[in-house]
C-alpha positions in Angstrom: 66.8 -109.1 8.4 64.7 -105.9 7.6 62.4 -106.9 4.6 60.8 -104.1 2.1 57.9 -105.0 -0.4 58.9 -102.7 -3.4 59.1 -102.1 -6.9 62.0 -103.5 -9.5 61.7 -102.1 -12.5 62.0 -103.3 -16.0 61.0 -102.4 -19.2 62.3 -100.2 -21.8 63.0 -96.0 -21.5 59.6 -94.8 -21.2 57.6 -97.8 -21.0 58.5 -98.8 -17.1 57.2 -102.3 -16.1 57.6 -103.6 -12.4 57.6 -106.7 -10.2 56.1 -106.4 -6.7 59.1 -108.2 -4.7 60.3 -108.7 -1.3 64.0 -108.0 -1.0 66.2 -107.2 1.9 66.3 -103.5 2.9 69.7 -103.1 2.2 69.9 -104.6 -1.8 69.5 -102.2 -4.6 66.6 -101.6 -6.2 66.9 -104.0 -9.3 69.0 -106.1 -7.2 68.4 -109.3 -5.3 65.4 -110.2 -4.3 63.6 -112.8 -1.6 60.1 -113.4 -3.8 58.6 -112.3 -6.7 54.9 -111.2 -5.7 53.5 -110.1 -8.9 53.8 -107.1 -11.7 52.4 -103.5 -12.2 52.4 -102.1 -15.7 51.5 -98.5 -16.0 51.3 -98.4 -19.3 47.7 -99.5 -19.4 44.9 -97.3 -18.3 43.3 -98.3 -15.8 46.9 -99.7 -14.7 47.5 -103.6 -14.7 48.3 -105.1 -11.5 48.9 -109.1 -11.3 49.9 -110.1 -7.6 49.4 -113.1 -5.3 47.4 -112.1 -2.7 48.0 -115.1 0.0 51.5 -114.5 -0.6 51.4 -111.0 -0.4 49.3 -111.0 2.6 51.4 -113.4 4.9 54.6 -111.6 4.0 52.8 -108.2 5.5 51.7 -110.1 8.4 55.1 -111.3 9.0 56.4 -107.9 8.8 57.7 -106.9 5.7 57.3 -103.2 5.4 55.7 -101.7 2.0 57.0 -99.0 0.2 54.5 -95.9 -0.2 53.8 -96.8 -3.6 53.8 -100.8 -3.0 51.6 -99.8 0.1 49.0 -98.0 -2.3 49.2 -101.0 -4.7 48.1 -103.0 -2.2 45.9 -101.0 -0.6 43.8 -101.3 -4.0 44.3 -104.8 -4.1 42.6 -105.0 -0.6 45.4 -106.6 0.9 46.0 -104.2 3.7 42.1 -104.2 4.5 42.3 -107.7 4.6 45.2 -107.4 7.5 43.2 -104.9 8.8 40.7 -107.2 9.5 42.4 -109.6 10.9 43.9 -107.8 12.9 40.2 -107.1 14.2 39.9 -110.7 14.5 42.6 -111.4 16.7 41.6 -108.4 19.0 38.1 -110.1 19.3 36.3 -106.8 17.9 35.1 -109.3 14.7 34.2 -112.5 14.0 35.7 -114.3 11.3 32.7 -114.7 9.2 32.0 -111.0 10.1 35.6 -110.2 8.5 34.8 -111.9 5.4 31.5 -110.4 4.7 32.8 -107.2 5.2 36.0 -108.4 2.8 33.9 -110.0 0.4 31.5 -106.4 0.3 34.1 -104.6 -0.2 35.7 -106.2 -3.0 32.4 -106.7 -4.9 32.0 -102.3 -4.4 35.8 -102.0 -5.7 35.2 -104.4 -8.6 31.8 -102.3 -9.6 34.2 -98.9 -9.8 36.9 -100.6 -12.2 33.8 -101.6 -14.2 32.5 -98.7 -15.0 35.7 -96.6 -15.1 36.4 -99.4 -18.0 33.3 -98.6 -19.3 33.2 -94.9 -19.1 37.1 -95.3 -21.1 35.5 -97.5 -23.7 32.7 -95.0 -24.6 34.7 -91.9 -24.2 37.6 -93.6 -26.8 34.3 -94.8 -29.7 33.2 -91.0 -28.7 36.7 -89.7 -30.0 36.7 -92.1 -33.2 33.3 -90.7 -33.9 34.1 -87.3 -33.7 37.7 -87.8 -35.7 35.7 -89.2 -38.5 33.4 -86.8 -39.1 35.7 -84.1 -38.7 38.3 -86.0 -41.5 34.8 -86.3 -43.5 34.2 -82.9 -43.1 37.7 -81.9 -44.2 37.7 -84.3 -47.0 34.3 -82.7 -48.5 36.0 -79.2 -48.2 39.3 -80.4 -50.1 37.1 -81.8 -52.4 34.9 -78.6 -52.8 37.9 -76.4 -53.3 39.7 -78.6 -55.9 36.1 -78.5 -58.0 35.7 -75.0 -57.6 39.3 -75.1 -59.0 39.2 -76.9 -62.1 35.9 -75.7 -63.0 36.0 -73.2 -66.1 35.5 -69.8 -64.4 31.7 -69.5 -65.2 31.0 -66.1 -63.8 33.8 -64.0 -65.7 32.7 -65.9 -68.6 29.2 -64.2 -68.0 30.5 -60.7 -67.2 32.6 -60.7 -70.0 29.9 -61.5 -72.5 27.5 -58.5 -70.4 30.4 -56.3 -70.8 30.9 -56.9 -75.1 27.0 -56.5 -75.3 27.1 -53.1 -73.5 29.8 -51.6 -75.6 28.5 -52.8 -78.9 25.7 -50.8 -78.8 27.8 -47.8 -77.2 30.0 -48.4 -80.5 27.1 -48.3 -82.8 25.9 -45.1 -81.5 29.5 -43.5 -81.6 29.3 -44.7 -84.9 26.0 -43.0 -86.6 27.1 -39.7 -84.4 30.1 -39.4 -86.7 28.4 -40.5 -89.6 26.6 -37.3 -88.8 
């Protein structure tokens, strides 16, 4: 029986979730499976990926093909390095020890990256807040700006006004005594 690692989906329209499964070749996609080897959710950034890596790693080395996306799954899990390996083990090129060391390196270099790309996420999302607040801070002083400027009594026309009367007063007077005249 051909066997395929691949995705079964799940979840709701828009939010996909999937299992990592082994199924036979020939069942449909959320069909029948053999084993359930873990989950991927997308959703989450970086994406969540749950899977039993002994499991995982003898059904690959008993010849259960991966789907390109199950393949780059594991590929990030380490699992097909780790068959990689072993596979230099049986050819004599490595040692066992030798394997491990380089597994156990490798793993320690891959954990480091998802550290700091959680990291650099974190910063960049209090980054955003920041800048959302003083912008809303900043749009809240302006509101509040125009809606004083708006209730205030309007102090300049009050000023022109009272220029303007005391400029034609005197220009009355004067019309006034030239008549008398």
């Amino acid at each position: 029986m051909a066997t395929k690692i691949r995705l079964q989906r799940h979840g709701k329209k828009g939010k996909p979730f999937y299992y990592i499964v082994v199924a036979d070749s020939r069942a449909p996609r959320d069909g029948r499976f053999i084993e359930r080897l873990g989950s991927y959710n997308p959703n989450t950034n970086p994406a969540t990926i749950d899977i039993n890596f002994d499991k995982t790693l003898e059904w690959v080395n008993t010849g259960a093909q991966p789907t390109d996306t199950c393949r780059a799954i594991l590929s990030y899990k380490g699992v097909m390095y780790k068959k990689h390996l072993q596979g230099g083990v049986a050819k004599g090129a490595l040692t066992e020890e030798q394997a491990n060391e380089k597994f156990a390196a490798w793993t320690d270099q891959k954990s480091g990256k998802i550290t700091g790309k959680k990291s650099d996420l974190s910063t960049a999302k209090e980054e955003a807040k920041k800048a959302a607040l003083i912008a809303e801070a900043k749009k809240k002083e302006d509101k509040a700006a125009a809606i004083a400027a708006k209730n205030a009594p309007p102090v300049e026309e009050v000023e022109v006004a009272e220029e303007e009367a005391e400029v034609e007063a005197p220009a009355a007077e004067e019309a006034t005594e030239e008549g008398a005249e």
